[in-house]
C-alpha positions as a printed Julia matrix, in Angstrom:
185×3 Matrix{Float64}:
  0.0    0.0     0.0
  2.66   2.15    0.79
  4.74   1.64   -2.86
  1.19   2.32   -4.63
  0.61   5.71   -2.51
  4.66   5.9    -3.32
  3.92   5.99   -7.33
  0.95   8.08   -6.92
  2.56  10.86   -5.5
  5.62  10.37   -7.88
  3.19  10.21  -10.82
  1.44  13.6    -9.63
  4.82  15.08   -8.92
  6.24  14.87  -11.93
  2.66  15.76  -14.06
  2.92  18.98  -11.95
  6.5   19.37  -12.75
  5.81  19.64  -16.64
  3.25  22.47  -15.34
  5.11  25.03  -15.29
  4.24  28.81  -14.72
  7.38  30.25  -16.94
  5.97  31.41  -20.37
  8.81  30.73  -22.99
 10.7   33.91  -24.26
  8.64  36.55  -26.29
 10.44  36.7   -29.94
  9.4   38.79  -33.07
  9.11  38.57  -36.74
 11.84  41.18  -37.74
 10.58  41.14  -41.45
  7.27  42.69  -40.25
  8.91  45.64  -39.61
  9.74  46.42  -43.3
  6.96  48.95  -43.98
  9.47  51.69  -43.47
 10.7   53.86  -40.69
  9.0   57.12  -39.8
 10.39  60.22  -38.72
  9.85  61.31  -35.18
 11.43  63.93  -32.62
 15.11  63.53  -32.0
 15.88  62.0   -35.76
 18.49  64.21  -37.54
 17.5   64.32  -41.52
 19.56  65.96  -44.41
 17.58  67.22  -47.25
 19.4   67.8   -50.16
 17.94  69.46  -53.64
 20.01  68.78  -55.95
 22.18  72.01  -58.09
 20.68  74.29  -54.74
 22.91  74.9   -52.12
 21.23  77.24  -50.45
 18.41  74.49  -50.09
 20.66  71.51  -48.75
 20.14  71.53  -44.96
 20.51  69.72  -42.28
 17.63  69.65  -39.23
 16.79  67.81  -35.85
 13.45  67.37  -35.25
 11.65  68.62  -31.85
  9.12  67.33  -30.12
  6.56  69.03  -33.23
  7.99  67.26  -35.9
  7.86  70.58  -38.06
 10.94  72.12  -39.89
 10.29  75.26  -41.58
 11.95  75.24  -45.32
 12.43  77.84  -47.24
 10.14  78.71  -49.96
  7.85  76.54  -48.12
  7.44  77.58  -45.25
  6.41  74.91  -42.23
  6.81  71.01  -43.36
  5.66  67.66  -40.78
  7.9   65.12  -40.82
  6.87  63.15  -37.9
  5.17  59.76  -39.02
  5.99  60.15  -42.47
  9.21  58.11  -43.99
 12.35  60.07  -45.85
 10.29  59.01  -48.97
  7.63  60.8   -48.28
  8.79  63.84  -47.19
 11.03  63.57  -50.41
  8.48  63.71  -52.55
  6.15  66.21  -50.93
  9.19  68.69  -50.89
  9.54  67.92  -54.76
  5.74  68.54  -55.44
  5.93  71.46  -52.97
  9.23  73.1   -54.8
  8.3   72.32  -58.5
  6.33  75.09  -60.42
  6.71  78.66  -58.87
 10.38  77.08  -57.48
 12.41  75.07  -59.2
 11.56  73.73  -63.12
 12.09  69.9   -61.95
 13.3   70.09  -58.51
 15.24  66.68  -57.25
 15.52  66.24  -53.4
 16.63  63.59  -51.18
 15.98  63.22  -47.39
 18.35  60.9   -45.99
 18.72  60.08  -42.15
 21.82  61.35  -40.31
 21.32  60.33  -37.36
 18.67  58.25  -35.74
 16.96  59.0   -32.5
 17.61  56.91  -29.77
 16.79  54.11  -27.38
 17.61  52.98  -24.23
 19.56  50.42  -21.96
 19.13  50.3   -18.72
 19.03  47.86  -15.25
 21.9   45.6   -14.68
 23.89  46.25  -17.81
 27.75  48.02  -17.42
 26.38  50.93  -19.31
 22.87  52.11  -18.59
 22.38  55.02  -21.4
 20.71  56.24  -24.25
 22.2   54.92  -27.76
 21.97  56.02  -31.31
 18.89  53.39  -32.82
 20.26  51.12  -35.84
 18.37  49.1   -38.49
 17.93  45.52  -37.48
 18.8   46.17  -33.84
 17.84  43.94  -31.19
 18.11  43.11  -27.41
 21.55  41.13  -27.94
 22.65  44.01  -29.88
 21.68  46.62  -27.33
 23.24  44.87  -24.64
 26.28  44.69  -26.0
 26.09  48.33  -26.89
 25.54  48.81  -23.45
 28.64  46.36  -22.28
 27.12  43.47  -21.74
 25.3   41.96  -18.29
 26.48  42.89  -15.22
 27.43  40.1   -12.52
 24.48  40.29  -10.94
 22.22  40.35  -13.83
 19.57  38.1   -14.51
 19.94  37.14  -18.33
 16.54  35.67  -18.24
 14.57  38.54  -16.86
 14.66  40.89  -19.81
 11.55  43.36  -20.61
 11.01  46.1   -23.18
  8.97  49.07  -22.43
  7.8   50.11  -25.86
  7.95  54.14  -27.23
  4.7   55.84  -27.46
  2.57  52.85  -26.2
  3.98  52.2   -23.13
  3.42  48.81  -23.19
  5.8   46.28  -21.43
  6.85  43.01  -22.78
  7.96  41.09  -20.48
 10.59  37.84  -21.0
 11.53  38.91  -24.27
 14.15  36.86  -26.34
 17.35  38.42  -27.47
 16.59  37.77  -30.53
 13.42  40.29  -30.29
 13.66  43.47  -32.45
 14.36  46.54  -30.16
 12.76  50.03  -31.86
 13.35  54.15  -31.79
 12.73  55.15  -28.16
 12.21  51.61  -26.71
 13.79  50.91  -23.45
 15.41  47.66  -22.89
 15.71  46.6   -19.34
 17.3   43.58  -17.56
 16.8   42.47  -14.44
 18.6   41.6   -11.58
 19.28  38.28  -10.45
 19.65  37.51   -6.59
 21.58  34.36   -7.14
């Protein structure tokens, strides 16, 4: 009787053992993210029209997401891509402007995200194409002793949202802060 109430609790042991409450690390699909990548405060954009000098600038966007251009006058970039605004500023310019204006908005410098928790250095970095957690981290240089490589979350820009358990493998975005954890083992 004893063996049989033995194998019972084994048996329920190890059923409760394959229970587990950990979820399995939150990845991405970084292909989905190919629909472009719109402007926003903090990006640096040069505009250049080609055979016009005085119209090849460089600006930083605010907070607004307006530039004011000459001839033009005030121009959103925020939520549009370089594309866009490209060809806006060519419609915009051609006629009482320029005969057959051609411009080019090119990203100089990206805005940028963040690191922060148990990594060697917590800061805001320049954002990169293709960027994710692994890369951050070791932008950052790498986990700290008493990090917990397991117990990594990313607080996503303008949503706020948190993802929790997130694989290094998961995309990291402008303005997204990555944060590890600390371990207490």
């Amino acid at each position: 009787m004893k063996i049989m109430k033995l194998w019972i609790f084994l048996f329920f042991s190890v059923l409760l053992a394959g229970c587990s409450a950990t979820k399995p690390p939150l990845v991405d699909n970084p292909d989905a993210e190919s629909k472009g990548y719109l402007l926003d405060a903090g990006d640096a954009v040069n505009i250049n029209v080609y055979g016009e000098p005085d119209l090849t600038m460089k600006f930083i966007l605010d907070k607004s997401g307006t530039i004011t251009f000459p001839y033009i006058g005030q121009l959103t970039l925020k939520g549009k891509t370089p594309e866009q605004v490209s060809a806006e500023l060519t419609n915009r310019l051609r006629g009482d402007y320029l005969q057959n204006p051609m411009v080019t908005v090119n990203i100089a410098e990206f805005r940028k995200y963040y690191v922060s928790g148990e990594v060697r250095n917590p800061n805001g970095f320049s954002y990169e194409p293709g960027l994710t957690v692994e890369k951050s981290i070791a932008q950052a240089g790498g986990f700290t002793d008493r990090a917990d490589r397991k117990d990594i979350n990313i607080r996503l820009a303008g949503t706020n949202q948190l993802l929790e358990n997130v694989d290094v493998r998961h995309s990291v975005h402008p303005g997204d802060i990555v944060i590890i954890g600390m371990g207490f083992f």
